[in-house]
ZAMARGU-4260 file (C-alpha; in steps of 0.2 Angstrom, whole numbers, plus 5000, padded with zeros to 4 digits):
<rodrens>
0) 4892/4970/4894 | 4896/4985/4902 | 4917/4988/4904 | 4924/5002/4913 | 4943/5009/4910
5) 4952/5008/4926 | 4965/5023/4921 | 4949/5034/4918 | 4934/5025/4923 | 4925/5029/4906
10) 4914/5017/4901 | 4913/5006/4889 | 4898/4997/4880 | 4903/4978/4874 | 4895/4965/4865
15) 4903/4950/4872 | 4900/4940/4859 | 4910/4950/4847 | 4926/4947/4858 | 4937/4933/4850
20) 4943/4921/4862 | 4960/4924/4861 | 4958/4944/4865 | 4964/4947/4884 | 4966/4969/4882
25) 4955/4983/4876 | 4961/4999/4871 | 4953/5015/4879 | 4943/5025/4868 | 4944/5039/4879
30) 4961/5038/4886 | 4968/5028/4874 | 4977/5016/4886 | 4976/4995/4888 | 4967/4989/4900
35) 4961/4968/4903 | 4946/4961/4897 | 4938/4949/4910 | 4921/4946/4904 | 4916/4932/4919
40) 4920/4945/4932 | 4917/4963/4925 | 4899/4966/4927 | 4901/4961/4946 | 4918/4969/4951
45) 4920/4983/4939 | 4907/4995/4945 | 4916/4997/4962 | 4926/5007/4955 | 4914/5021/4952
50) 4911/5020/4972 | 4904/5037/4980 | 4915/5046/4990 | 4912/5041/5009 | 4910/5050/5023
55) 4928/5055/5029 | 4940/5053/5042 | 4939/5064/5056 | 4957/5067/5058 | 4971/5061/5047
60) 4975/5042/5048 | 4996/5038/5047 | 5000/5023/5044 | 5016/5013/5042 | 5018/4998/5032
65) 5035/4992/5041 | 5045/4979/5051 | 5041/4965/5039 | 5053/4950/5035 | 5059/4949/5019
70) 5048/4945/5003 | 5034/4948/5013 | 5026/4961/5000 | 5030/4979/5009 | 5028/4988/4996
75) 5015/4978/4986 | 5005/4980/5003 | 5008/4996/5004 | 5002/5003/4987 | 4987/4992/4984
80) 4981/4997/5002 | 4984/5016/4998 | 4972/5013/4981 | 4959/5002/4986 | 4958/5019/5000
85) 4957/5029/4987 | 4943/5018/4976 | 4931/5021/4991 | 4933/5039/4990 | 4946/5043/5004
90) 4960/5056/4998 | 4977/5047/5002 | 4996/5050/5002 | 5008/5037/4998 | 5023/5040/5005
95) 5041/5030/4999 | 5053/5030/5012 | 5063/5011/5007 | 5076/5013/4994 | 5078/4994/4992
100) 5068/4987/4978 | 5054/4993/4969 | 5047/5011/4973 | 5029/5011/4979 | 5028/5027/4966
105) 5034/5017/4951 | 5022/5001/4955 | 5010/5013/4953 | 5019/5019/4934 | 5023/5037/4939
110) 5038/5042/4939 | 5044/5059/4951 | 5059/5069/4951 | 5060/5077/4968 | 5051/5069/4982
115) 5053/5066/5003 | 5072/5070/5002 | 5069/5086/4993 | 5054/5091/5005 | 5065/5089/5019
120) 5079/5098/5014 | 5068/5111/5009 | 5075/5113/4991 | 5058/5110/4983 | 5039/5116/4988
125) 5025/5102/4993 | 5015/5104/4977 | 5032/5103/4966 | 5036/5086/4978 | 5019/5078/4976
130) 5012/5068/4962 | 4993/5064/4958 | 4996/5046/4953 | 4976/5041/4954 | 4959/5050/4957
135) 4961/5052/4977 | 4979/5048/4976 | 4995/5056/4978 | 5012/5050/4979 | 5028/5056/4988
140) 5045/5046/4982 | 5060/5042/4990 | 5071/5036/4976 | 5092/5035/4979 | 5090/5051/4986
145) 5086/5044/5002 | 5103/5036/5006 | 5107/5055/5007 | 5094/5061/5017 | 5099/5048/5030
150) 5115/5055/5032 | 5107/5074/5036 | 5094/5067/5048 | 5110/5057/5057 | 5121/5074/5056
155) 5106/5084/5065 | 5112/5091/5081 | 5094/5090/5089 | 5077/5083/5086 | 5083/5074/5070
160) 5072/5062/5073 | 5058/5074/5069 | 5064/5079/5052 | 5049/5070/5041 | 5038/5074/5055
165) 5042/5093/5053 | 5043/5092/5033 | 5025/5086/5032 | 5017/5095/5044 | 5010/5105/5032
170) 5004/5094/5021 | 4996/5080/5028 | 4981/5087/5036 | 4972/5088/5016 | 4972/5067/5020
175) 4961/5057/5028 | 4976/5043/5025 | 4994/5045/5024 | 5001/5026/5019 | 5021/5027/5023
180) 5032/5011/5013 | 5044/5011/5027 | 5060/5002/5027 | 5065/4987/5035 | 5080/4990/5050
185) 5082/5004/5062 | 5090/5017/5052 | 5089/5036/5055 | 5075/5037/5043 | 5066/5023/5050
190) 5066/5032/5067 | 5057/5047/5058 | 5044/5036/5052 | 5040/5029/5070 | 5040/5046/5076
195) 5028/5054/5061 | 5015/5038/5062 | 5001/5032/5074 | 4999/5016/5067 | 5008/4999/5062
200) 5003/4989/5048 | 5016/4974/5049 | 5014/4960/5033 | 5021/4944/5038 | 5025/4930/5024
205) 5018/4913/5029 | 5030/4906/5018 | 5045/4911/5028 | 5041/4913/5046 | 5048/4902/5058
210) 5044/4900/5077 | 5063/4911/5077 | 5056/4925/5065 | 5040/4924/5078 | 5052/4929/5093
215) 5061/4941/5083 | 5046/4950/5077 | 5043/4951/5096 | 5059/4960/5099 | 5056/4973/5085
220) 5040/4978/5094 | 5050/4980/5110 | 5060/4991/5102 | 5048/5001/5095 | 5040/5004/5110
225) 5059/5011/5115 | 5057/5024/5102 | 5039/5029/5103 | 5027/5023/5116 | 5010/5027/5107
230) 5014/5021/5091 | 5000/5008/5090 | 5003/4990/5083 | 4987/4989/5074 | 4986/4976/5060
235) 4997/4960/5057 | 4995/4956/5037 | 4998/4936/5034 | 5004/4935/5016 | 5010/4921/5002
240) 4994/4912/5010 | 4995/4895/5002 | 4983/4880/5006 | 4992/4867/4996 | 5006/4869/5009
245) 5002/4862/5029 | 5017/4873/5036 | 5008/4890/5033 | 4992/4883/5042 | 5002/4881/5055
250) 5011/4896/5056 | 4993/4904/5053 | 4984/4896/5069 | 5000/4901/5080 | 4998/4919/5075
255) 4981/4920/5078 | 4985/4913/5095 | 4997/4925/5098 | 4988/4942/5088 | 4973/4936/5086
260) 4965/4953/5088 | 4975/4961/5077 | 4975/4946/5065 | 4968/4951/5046 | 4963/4939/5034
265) 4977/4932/5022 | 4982/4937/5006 | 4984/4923/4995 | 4997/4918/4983 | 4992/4925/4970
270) 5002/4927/4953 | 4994/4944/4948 | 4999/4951/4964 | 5019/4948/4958 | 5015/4955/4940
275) 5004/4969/4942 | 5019/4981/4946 | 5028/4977/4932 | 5015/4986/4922 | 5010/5000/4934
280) 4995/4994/4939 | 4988/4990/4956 | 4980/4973/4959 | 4963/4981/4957 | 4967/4986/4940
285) 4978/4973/4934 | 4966/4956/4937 | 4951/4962/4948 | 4944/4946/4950 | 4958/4938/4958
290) 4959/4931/4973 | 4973/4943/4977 | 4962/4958/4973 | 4949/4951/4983 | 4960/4951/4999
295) 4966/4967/4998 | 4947/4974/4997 | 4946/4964/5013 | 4961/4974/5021 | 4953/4990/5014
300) 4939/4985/5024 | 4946/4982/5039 | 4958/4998/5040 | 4943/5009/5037 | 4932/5001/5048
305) 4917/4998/5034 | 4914/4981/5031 | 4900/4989/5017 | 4916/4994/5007 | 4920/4986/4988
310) 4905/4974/4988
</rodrens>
């Protein structure tokens, strides 16, 4: 059986038989690192990881994760989305710009000590703010610093609404996508982030949406539209998809009556989603074969336009 380390995609000859049953983790002989055994899914899944590098973006992608209710899996979104981009061979930029919650830099298990806030105010350079946190896949962190950085943007005199627009100017175009964790509310960073994007990726938790959230979410896209008229609405993310529960059907057919072009496929509730940051792994490393992982690969699909993608 053929294994291969996700942390540094050596690979592993196993005789499956040899594995007791009680064994869930390997250790790396290369890297030295733990990583899961899943012997009924590895031969199948695995070797997607060692995809070829596809034919690139013409111009760079920026997406915002954003605008979603709460517990909707923002951040969660927003990292694995940025990884299963870079599994396919895409170079990508996470950027953290939400300071409540988890990071999206330490879901990933890397751990920066300047970042966007730094860049902006100019005290550091881009490579000393930028951190390779998988093949293909560079972080920029947000961290507490941002409650400060908020405050500068607010104190600008003019254009202070271009100040993360102007930081990365430099920097983005080596990306064919630049993934923004953005923020829930209206605040002067979360202004930046409309003005630096070109498209909206908004989850949506089937588990907490009401007809009001419905009409609400409706308002923060007219308000949007105040700040930036070309910022595009382009995906809408169902999440906490559970079938056992008739409600989230519900709210499911009356999104797609409302979005249906936008519409993605769910993601499902899946536990490995929830524990895969706590050891800094995305859900692709963490339980590949889940049905969480699976979903995500579909979204990778449908952001890059190749349904040939993680087969």
């Amino acid at each position: 059986m053929l294994m291969i380390c996700p942390h540094c995609s050596q690979s592993h000859e196993i005789d499956e038989r040899r594995i007791p049953a009680n064994v869930t983790m390997a250790k790396c002989k290369s890297c030295g690192k733990p990583f899961r055994l899943e012997p009924a899914v590895v031969v199948e899944v695995l070797p997607e990881f060692a995809v070829a590098a596809r034919k690139k973006t013409k111009t760079t992608r920026r997406i915002a994760v954003c605008l979603s209710n709460d517990g909707a899996g923002k951040s969660t979104t927003a990292v694995n989305l940025a990884a299963g981009l870079a599994l396919v061979g895409f170079k990508v930029l996470l950027i953290d710009t939400d300071n409540h919650g988890t990071g999206s830099s330490s879901m990933l298990g890397v751990d920066q000590k300047a970042g966007l806030p730094e860049l902006v105010c100019g005290e550091v350079e881009p490579d000393e703010a930028l951190l390779k946190a998988r093949d293909r896949l560079w972080t920029l962190t947000g961290g507490k610093a941002l409650a400060g950085l908020k405050r500068i943007i607010n104190e600008k005199e003019a254009e202070g609404e271009l100040a993360v627009t102007e930081a990365l100017s430099t920097i983005d175009r080596q990306y064919d996508f630049v993934i923004v964790d953005s923020a829930p509310g209206w605040d002067p960073l979360a202004v930046n982030v409309l003005f630096y994007v070109e498209e909206l990726l908004v989850p949506l938790s089937l588990e907490v949406l009401t007809v009001q959230g419905l009409a609400d979410f409706d308002k923060a896209i007219a308000m949007v539209r105040k700040y930036r008229e070309n910022v595009a609405l382009k995906y809408l993310l169902p999440t906490f998809k559970n079938d056992r529960v008739s409600k989230g059907s519900d709210q499911l057919q009356r999104l797609n009556e409302l979005y249906g072009s936008i519409l993605c496929e769910p993601i499902r509730y899946n536990n490995g989603i929830s524990e895969a940051p706590g050891y800094g792994q995305t859900i692709f490393e963490y339980a590949p074969g889940s049905p969480g992982a699976q979903d995500y690969r579909n979204l990778v699909r449908r952001v890059a336009g190749d349904d040939s993608l993680l087969r």
